[in-house]
OpenMM code with the backbone's topology and positions (N, CA, C; nanometers):
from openmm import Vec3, app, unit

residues = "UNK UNK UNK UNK UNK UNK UNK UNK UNK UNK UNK UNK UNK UNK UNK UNK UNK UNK UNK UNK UNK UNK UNK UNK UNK UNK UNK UNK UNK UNK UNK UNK UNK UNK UNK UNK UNK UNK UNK UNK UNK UNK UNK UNK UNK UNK UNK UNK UNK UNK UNK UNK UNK UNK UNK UNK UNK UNK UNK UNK UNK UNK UNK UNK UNK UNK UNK UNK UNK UNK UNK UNK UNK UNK UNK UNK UNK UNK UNK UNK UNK UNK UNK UNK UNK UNK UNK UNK UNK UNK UNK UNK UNK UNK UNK UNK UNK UNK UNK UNK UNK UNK UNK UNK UNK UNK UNK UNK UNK UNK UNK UNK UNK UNK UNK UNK UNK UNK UNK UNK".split()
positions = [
    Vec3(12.4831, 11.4065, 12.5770),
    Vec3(12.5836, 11.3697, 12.4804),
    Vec3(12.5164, 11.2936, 12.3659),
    Vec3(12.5396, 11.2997, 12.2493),
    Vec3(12.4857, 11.2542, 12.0989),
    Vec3(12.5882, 11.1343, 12.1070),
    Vec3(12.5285, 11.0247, 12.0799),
    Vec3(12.5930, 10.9034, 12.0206),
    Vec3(12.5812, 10.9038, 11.8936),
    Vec3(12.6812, 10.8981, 11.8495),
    Vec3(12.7109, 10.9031, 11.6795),
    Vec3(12.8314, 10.8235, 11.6275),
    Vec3(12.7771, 10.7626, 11.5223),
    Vec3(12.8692, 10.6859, 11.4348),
    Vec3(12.8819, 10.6952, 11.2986),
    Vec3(12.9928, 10.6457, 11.2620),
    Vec3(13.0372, 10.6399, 11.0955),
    Vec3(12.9203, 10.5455, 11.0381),
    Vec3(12.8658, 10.6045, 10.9366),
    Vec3(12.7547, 10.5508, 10.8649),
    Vec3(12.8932, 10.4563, 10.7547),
    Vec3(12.8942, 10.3138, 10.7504),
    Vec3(12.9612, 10.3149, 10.6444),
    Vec3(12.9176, 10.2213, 10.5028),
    Vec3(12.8016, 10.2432, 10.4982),
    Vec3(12.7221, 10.2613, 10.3911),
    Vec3(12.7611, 10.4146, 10.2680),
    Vec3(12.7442, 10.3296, 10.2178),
    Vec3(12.7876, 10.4603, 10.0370),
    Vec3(12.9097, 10.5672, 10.1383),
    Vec3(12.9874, 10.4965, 10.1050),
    Vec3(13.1200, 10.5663, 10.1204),
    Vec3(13.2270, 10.5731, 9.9498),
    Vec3(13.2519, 10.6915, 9.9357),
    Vec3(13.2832, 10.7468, 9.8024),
    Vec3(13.4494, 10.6643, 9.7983),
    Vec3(13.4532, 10.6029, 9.6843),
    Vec3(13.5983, 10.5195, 9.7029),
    Vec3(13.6428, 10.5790, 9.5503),
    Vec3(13.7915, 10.6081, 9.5181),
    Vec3(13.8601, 10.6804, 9.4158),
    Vec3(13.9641, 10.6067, 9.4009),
    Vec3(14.0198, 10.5734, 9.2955),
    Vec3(14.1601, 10.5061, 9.2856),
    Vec3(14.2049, 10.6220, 9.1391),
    Vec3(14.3070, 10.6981, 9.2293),
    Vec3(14.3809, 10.7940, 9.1379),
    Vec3(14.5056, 10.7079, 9.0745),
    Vec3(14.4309, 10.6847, 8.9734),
    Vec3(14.4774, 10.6156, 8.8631),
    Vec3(14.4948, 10.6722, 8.7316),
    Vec3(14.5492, 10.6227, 8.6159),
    Vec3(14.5220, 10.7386, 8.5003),
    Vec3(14.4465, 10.6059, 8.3965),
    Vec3(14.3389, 10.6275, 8.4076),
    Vec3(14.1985, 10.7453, 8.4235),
    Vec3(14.1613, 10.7108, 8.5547),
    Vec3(14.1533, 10.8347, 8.6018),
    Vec3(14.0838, 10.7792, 8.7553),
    Vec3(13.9471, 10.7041, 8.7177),
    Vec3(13.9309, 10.6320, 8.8337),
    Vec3(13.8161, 10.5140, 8.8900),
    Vec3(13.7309, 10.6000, 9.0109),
    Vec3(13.5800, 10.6204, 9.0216),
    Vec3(13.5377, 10.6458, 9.0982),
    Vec3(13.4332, 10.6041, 9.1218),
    Vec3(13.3522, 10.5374, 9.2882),
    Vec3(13.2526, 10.4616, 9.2999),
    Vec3(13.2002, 10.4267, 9.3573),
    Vec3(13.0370, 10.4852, 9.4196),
    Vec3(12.9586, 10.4785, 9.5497),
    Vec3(12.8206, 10.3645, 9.5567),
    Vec3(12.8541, 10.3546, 9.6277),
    Vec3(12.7088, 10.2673, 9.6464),
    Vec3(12.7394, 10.1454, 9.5821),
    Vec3(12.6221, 10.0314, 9.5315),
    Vec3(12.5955, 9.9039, 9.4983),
    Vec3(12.6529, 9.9213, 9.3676),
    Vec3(12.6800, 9.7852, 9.3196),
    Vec3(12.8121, 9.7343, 9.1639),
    Vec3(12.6161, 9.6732, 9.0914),
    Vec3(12.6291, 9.7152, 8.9727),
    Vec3(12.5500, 9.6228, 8.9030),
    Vec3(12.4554, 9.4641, 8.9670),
    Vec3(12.5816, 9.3831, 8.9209),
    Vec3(12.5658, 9.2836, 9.0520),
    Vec3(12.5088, 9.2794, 9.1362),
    Vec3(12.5673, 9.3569, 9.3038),
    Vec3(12.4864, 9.3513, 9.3575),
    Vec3(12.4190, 9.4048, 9.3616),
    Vec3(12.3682, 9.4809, 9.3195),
    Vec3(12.2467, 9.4942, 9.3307),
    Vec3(12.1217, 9.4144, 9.2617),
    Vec3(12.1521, 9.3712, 9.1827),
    Vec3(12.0835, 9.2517, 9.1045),
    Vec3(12.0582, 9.1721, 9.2166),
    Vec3(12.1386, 9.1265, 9.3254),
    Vec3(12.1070, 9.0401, 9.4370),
    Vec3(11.9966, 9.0988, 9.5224),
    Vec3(12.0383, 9.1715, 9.5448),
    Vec3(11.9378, 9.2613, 9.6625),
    Vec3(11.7973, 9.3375, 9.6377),
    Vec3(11.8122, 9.3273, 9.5097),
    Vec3(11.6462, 9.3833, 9.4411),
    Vec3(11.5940, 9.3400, 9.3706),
    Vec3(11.4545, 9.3693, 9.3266),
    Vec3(11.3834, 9.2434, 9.2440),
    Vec3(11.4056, 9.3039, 9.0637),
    Vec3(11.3912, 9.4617, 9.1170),
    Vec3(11.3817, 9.5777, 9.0103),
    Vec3(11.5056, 9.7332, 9.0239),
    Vec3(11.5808, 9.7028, 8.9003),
    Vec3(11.6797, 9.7804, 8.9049),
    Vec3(11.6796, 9.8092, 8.7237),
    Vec3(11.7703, 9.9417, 8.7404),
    Vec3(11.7553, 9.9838, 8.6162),
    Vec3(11.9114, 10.0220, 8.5984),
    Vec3(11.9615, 10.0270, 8.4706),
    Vec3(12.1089, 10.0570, 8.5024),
    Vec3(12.1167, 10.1797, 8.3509),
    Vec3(12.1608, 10.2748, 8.3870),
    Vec3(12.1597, 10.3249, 8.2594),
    Vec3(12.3615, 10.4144, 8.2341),
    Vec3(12.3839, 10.3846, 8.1614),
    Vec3(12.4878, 10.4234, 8.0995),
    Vec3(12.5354, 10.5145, 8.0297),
    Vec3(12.6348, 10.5707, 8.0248),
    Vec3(12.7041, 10.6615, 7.8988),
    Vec3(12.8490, 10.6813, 7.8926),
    Vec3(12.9060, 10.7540, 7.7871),
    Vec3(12.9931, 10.7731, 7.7582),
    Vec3(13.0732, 10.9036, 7.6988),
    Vec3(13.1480, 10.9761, 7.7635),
    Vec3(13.1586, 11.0995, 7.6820),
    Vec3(13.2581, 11.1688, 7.6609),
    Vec3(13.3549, 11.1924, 7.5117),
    Vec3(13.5157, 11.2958, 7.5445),
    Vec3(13.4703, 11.3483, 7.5667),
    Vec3(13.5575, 11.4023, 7.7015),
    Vec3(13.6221, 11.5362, 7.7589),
    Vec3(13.6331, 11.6594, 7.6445),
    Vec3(13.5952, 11.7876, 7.6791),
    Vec3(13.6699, 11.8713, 7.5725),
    Vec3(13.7879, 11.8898, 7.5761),
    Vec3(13.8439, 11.8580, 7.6783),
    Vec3(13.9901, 11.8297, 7.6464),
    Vec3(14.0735, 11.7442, 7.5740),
    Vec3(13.9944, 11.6473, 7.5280),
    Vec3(14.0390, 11.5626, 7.4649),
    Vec3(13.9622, 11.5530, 7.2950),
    Vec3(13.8909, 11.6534, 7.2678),
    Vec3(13.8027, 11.6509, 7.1866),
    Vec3(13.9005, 11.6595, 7.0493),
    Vec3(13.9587, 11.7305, 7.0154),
    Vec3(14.0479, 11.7889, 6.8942),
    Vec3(14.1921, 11.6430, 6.9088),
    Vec3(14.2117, 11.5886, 6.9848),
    Vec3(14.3143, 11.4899, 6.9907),
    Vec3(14.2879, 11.3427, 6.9028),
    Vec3(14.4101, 11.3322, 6.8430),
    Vec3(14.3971, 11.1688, 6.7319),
    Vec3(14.3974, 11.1091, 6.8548),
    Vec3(14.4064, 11.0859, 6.9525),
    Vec3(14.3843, 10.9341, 7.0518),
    Vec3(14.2917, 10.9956, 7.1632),
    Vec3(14.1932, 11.0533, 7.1272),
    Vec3(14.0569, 11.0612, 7.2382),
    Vec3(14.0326, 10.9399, 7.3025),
    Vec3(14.0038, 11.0208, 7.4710),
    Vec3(13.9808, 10.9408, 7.5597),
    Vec3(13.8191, 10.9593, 7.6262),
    Vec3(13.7908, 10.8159, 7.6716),
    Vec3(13.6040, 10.8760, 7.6794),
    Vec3(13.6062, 10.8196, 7.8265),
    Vec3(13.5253, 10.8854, 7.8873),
    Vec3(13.4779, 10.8752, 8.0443),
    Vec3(13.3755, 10.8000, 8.0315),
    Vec3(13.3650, 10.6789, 8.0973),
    Vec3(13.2347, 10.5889, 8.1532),
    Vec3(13.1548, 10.6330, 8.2911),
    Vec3(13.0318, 10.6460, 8.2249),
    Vec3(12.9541, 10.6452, 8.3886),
    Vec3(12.8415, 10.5656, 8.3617),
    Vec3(12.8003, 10.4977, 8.5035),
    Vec3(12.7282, 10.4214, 8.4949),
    Vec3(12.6364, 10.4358, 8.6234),
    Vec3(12.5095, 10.4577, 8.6574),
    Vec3(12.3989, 10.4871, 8.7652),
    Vec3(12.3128, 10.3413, 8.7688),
    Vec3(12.3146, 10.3228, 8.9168),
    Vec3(12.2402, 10.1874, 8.9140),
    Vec3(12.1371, 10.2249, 9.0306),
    Vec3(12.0071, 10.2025, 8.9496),
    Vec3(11.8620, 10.3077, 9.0117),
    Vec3(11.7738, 10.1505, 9.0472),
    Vec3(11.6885, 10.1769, 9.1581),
    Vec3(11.6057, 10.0616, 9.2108),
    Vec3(11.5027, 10.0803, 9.2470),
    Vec3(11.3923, 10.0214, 9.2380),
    Vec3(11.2342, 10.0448, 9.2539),
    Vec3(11.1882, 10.1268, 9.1268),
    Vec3(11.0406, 10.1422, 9.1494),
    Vec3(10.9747, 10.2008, 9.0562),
    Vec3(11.0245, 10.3926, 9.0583),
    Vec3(11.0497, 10.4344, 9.2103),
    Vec3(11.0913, 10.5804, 9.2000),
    Vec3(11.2374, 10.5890, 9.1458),
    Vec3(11.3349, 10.4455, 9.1285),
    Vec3(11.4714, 10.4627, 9.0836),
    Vec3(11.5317, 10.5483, 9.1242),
    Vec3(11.5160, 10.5388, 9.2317),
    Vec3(11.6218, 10.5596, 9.3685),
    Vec3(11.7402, 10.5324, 9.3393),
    Vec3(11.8630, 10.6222, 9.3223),
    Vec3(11.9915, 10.6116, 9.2997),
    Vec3(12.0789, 10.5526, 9.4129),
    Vec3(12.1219, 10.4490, 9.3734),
    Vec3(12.1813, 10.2993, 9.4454),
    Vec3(12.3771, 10.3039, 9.4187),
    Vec3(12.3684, 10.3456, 9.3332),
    Vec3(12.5294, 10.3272, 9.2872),
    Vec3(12.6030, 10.4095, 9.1788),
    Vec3(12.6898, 10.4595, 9.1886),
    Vec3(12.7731, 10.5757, 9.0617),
    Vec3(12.9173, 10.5070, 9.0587),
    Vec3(12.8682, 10.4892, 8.9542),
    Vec3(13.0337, 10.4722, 8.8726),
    Vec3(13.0597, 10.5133, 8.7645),
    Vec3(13.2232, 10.6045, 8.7963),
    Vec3(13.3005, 10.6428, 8.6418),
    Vec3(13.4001, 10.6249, 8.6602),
    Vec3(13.4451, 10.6025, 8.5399),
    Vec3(13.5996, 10.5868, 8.5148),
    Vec3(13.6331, 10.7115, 8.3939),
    Vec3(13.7718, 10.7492, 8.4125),
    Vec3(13.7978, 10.8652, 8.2861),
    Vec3(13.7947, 11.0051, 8.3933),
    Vec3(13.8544, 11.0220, 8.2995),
    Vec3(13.9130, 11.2159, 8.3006),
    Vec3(13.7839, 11.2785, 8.4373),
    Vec3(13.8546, 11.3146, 8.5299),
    Vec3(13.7594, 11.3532, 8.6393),
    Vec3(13.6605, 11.3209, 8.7287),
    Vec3(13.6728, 11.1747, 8.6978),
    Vec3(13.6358, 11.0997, 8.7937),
    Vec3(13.6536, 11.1282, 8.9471),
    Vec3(13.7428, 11.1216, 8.9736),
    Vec3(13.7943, 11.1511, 9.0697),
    Vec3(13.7279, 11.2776, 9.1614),
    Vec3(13.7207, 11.3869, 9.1008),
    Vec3(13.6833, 11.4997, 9.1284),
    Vec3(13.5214, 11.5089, 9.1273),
    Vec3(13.4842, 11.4405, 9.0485),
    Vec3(13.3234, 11.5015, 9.0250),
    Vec3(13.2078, 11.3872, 9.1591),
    Vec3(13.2885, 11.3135, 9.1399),
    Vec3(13.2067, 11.2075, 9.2499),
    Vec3(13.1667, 11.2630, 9.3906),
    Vec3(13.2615, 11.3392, 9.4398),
    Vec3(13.1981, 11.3864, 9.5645),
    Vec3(13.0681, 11.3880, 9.5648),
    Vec3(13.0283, 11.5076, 9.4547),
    Vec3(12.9391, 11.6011, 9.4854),
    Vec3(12.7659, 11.4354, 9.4291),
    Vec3(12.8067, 11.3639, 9.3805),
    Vec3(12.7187, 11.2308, 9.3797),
    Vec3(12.7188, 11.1903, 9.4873),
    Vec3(12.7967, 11.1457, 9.5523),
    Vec3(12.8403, 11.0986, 9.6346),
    Vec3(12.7044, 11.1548, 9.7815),
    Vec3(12.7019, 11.2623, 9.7930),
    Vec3(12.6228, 11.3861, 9.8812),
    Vec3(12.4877, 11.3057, 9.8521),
    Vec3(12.4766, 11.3398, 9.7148),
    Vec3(12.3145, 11.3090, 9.6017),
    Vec3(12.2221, 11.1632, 9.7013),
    Vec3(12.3421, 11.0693, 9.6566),
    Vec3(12.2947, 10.9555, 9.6945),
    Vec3(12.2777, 10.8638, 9.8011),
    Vec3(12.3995, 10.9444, 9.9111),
    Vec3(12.3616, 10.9761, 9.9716),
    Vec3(12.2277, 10.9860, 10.1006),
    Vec3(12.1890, 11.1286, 10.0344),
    Vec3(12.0567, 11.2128, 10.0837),
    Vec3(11.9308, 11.0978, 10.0143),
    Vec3(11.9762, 11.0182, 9.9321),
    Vec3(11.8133, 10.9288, 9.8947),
    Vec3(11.7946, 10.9909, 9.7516),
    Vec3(11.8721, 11.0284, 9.6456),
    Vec3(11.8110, 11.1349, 9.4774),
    Vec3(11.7374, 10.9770, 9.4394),
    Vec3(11.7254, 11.0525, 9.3687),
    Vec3(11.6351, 10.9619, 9.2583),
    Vec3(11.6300, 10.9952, 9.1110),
    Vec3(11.6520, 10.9296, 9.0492),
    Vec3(11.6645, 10.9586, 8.9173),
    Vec3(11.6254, 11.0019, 8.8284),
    Vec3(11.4911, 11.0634, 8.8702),
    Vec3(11.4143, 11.2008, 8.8137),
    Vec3(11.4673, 11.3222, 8.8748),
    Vec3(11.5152, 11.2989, 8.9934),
    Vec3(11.5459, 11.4263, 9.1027),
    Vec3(11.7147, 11.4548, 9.0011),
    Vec3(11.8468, 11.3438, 8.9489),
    Vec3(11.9209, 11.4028, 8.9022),
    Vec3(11.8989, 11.4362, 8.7340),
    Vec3(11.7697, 11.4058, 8.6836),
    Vec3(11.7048, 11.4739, 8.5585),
    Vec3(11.6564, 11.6226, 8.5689),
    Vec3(11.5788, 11.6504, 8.6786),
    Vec3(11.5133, 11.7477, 8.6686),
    Vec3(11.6826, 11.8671, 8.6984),
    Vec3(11.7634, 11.8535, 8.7556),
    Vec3(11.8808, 11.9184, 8.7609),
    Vec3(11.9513, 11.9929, 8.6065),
    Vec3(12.0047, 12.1178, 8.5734),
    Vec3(12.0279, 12.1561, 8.5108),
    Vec3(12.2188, 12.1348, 8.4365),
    Vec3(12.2043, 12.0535, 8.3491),
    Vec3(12.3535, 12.0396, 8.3701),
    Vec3(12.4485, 12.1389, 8.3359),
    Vec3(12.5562, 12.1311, 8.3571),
    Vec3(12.6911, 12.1946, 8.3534),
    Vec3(12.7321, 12.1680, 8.2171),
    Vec3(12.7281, 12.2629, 8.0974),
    Vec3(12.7586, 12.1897, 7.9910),
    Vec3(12.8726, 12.2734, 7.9194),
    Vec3(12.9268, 12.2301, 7.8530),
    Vec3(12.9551, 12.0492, 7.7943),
    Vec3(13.0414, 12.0224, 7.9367),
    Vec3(13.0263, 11.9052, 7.9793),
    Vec3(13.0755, 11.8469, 8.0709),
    Vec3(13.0905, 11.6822, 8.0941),
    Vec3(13.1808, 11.5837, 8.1478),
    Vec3(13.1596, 11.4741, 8.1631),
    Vec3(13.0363, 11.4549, 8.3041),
    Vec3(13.0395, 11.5100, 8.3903),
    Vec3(12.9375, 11.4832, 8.4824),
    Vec3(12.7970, 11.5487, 8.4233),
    Vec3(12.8100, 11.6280, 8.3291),
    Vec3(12.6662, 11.6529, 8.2613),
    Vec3(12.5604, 11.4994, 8.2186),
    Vec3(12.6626, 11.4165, 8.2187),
    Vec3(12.5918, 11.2687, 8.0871),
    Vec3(12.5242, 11.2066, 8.2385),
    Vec3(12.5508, 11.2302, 8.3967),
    Vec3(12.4842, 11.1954, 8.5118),
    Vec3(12.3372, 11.2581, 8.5173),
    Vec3(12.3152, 11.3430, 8.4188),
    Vec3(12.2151, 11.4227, 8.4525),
    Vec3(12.1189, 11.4216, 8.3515),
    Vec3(12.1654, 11.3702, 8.2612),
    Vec3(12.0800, 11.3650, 8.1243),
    Vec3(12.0882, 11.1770, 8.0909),
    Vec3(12.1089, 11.1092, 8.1444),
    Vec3(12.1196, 10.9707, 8.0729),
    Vec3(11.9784, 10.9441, 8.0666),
    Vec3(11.9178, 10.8354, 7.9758),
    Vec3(11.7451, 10.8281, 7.9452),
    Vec3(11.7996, 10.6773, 7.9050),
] * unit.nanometer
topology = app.Topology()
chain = topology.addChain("A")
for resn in residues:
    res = topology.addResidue(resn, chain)
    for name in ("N", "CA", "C"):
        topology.addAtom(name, app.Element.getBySymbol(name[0]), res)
C-alpha cells in the first residue's frame, strides 16, 4: 500500500471576483523573509477584449523568482482570466520552472497569460 498525502504547499487559490484574483505560491513579502535573493518581475496588459473600449481594463501579473536559477516561487494575477489561466502555472511551479524555463516557452499571442512568458 502507497502512503500518500496532500502536498499542501503551492496550492492554486482563486477568488471569482470581478476581476478575478488568482494566486500560488509565496506573496512578495514572504518571500523576502525566507530568501536572501529574490527577483520580482511584473506586468500589465488589456485584454483584447477590452482593447477598443473607453473604460479598458488591465490584468496584473506578478512572478516572484528566487536564487540565482530564479526558480518560480509565486504567481499572481488579478484581471480578466485570472481565474482560468492559473491552473496551468499552477502545474509549472509546481514541477520546480524556472524563469528561463517560462521564457524559453512560446507564447499564446496576443494574450494576458502571454506577459507570464515574456516579462524581462
Amino acid at each position: 500500500m502507497i502512503d500518500r498525502h496532500l502536498d499542501y504547499n503551492n496550492i492554486a487559490t482563486v477568488v471569482f471576483s470581478h476581476p478575478p484574483i488568482g494566486t500560488i505560491g509565496l506573496t512578495e513579502d514572504e518571500a523576502n523573509e525566507r530568501f536572501d535573493k529574490i527577483k520580482i518581475y511584473k506586468s500589465e496588459f488589456t485584454p483584447m477584449a477590452d482593447a477598443l473600449l473607453d473604460h479598458k481594463t488591465t490584468t496584473a501579473l506578478k512572478l516572484v523568482c528566487e536564487g540565482d536559477n530564479e526558480k518560480v516561487i509565486g504567481c499572481h494575477i488579478m484581471g480578466h482570466g485570472a481565474d482560468e489561466m492559473l491552473q496551468g502555472f499552477a502545474v509549472a511551479i509546481k514541477m520546480g520552472a524556472t524563469k528561463k524555463q517560462f521564457d524559453d516557452t512560446v507564447a499564446i499571442h496576443p494574450s494576458s497569460s502571454e506577459e507570464l512568458v515574456t516579462m524581462r
